[in-house]
N, C-alpha and C positions, 0 to 999 in steps of 0.2 A: 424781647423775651423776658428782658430780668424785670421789665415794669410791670410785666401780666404775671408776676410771682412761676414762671416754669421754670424748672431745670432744664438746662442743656448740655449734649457735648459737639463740638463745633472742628471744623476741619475746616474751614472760613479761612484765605490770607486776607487781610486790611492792615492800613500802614499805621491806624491808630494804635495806640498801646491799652491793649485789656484792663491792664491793672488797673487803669485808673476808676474803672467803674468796682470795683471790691467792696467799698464800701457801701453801695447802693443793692449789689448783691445781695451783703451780708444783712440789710436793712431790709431786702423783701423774702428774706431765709429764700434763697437762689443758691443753687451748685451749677455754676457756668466752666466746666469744661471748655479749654479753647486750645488750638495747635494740636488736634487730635487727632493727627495722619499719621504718614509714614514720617517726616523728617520733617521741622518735630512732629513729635507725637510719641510713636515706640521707640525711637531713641534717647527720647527723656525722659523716657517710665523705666528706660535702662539705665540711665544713668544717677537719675534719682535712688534706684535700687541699691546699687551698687554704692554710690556717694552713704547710702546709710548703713550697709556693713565695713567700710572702710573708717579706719581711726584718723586718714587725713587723705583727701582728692587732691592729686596734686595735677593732673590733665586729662582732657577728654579730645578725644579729635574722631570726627563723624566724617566718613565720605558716605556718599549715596548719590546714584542716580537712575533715574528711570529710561528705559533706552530701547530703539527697536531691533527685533531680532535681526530681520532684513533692514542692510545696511543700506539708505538710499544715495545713490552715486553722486547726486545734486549736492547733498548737504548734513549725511550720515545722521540724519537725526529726523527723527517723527517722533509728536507729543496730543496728548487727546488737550492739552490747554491752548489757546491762540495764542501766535507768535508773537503779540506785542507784549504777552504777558510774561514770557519767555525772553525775550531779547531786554523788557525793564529790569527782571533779575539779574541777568547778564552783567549790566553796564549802572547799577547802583551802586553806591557806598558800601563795604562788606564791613563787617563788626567782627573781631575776635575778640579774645582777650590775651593780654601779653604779659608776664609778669605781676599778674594782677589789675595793670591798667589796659582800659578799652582803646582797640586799633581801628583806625579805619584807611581801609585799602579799597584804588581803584577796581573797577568790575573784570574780571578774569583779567587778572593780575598774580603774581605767583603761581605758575602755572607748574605740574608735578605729573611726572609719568608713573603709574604705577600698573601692575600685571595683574588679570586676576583671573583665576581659572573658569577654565570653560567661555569665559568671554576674552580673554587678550589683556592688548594692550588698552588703557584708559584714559585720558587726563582729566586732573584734578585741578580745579577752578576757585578760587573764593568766592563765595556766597554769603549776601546776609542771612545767616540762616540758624543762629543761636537765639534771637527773639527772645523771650522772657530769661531764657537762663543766663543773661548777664545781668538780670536783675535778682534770679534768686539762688543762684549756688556761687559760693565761695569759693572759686578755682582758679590758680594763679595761671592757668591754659587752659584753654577753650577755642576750639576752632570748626566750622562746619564746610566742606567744601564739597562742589556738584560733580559728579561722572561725567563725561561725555567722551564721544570718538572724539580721536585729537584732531583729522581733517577738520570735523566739524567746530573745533575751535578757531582753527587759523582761519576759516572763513567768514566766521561772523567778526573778527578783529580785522579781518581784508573790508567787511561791507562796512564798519564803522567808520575806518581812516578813510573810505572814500563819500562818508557823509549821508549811508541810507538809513541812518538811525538818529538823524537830526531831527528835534523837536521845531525847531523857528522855520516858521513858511518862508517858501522862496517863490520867485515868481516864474512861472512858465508860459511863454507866450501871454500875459495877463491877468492868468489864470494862479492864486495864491495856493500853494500844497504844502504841507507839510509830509518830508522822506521819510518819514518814520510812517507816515500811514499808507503811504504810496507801497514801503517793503511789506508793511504786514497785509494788504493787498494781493499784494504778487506773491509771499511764502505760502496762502493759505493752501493754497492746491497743493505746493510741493510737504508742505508742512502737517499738516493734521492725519493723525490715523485714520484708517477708510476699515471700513467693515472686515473684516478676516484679517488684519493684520496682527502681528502676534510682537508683544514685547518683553523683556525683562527688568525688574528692579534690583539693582545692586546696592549693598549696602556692609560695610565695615566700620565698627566702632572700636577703638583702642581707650581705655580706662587705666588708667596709672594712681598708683595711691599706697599708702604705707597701714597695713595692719599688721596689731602682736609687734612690732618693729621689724619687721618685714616686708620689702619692698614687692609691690604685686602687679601685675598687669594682667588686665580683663579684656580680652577682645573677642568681639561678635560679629560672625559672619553669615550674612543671609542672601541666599540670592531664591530670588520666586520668578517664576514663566508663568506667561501667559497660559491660560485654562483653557484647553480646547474643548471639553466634554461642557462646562457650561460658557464657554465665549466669553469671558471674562478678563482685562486688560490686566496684567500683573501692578501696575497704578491703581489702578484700582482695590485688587484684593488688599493691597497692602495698607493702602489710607483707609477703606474703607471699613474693613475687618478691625483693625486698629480700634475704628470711631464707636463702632457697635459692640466690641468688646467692653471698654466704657460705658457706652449706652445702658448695656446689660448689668453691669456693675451698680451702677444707679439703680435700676429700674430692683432691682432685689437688693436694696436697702444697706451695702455692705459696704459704702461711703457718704457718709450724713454730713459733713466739712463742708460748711458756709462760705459764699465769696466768691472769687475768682480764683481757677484754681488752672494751671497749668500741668501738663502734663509729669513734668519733674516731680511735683506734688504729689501726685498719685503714688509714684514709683516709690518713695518713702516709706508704705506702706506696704510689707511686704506680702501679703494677702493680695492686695492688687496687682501687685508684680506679675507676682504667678499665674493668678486667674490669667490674664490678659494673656501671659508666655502661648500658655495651654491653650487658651481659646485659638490663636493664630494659628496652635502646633497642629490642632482637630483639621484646620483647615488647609494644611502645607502650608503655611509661611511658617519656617522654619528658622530660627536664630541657633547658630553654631558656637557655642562657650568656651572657650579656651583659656585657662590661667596660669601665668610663666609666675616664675619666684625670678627678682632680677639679682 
């Protein structure tokens, strides 16, 4: 896209690192929006916001996850993505930041019960899921972690230690397999949304930082359901809504910024902040503002 000179904005995961093409961007005048869903995406156009009315960021910590209304007794979890791509998240390297310096923690690892109305009980997983913003915001904490039912955790850590998420073939009867494609096989029935099913997105962000010399704390609470009048996956409104609010943004000239640009970027700019809030708010995806003085 950035060779044929178009802008884009992108909700795309890939393991490669965006940034490095910026300069090829900025060399074909390209605005390449990327990480332009729900997490990241609207969580780094809030955080960006905010990181630029505060006089110092001093942590941000993101939970969110996408999850279905009906609980399935198998394995408390249905996702519209395939479960190898779901179980590779799981059990990757997770990135925060600690002190300023970058962690990496085993895959659902530090695991954290938290409560959250109208849904319950939750746990909280690390995920890689900061991506560019430990390369572009100056914050001595940083952390993204995934929702999920808690059954639904202790079972995929039960199918792991017994081996159905091994990448190296074994042999069966002469027959060479690799378990990892055998389980994403056998999940897909139990695993994938099917037509009428209905889910929710959760999501809380907590922003800590010092403005006027006053210690502040920003947290945002969103939770969005599934759309029964148009059939609409709450996954969906929320990444998708997210990408086209961008899109829009672009498309009426009111971000002209060359390169590779990450959502954080955006947020900086307080015009886009808001557009974007607003565009979500027209459509219920609703973020809930809340600021304590600590």
């Amino acid at each position: 896209m950035i060779e044929a000179g178009k802008n884009i904005v992108d909700i795309s995961f890939f393991s490669e690192d965006p940034l490095d093409l910026d300069d090829l961007a900025k060399e074909k005048g390209v605005t390449a929006v990327v990480d332009c869903g729900v997490a990241p995406g609207s969580s780094n156009i809030i955080l960006g916001y905010i990181d630029s009315i505060l006089d110092m960021t001093e942590s941000f910590l993101c939970y969110v996850g996408g999850l279905p209304v009906e609980r399935n007794w198998l394995f408390d979890y249905r996702s519209p993505y395939p479960p190898i791509d779901v179980i590779e998240e799981y059990f990757q390297s997770s990135r925060y930041v600690e002190n300023g310096e970058i962690v990496a923690k085993p895959g659902l690892s530090e695991t954290e019960l938290l409560d959250f109305p109208e849904i319950g009980t939750l746990v909280a997983i690390n995920t890689d899921g900061l991506r560019s913003l430990i390369k572009t915001m100056d914050i001595p904490f940083m952390k993204e972690q995934t929702l999920r039912y808690p059954d639904h955790i202790e079972q995929m850590k039960l199918l792991e230690k017994a081996g159905f998420f091994t990448t190296e073939e074994i042999d069966v009867k002469g027959t060479k397999i690799k378990p990892i494609e055998l389980t994403h096989k056998l999940l897909l029935d139990h695993w994938m949304f099917e037509e009428g099913d209905e889910d929710v997105t959760v999501m809380k962000i907590v922003i800590e930082g010092m403005k006027d010399n006053k210690k502040l704390r920003y947290t945002f609470d969103m939770l969005d359901k599934y759309d029964r009048e148009k059939r609409i996956l709450s996954i969906a409104r929320t990444t998708g809504y997210t990408c086209t609010a961008v899109a829009q943004i672009l498309l009426e000239g009111k971000f002209k910024e060359k390169g590779i640009i990450p959502p954080e970027l955006l947020g900086k700019h307080s015009e886009v902040y808001h557009q974007v809030i607003e565009y979500l708010r027209k459509r219920n995806v609703i973020f809930k503002e809340t600021i304590e003085e600590l």
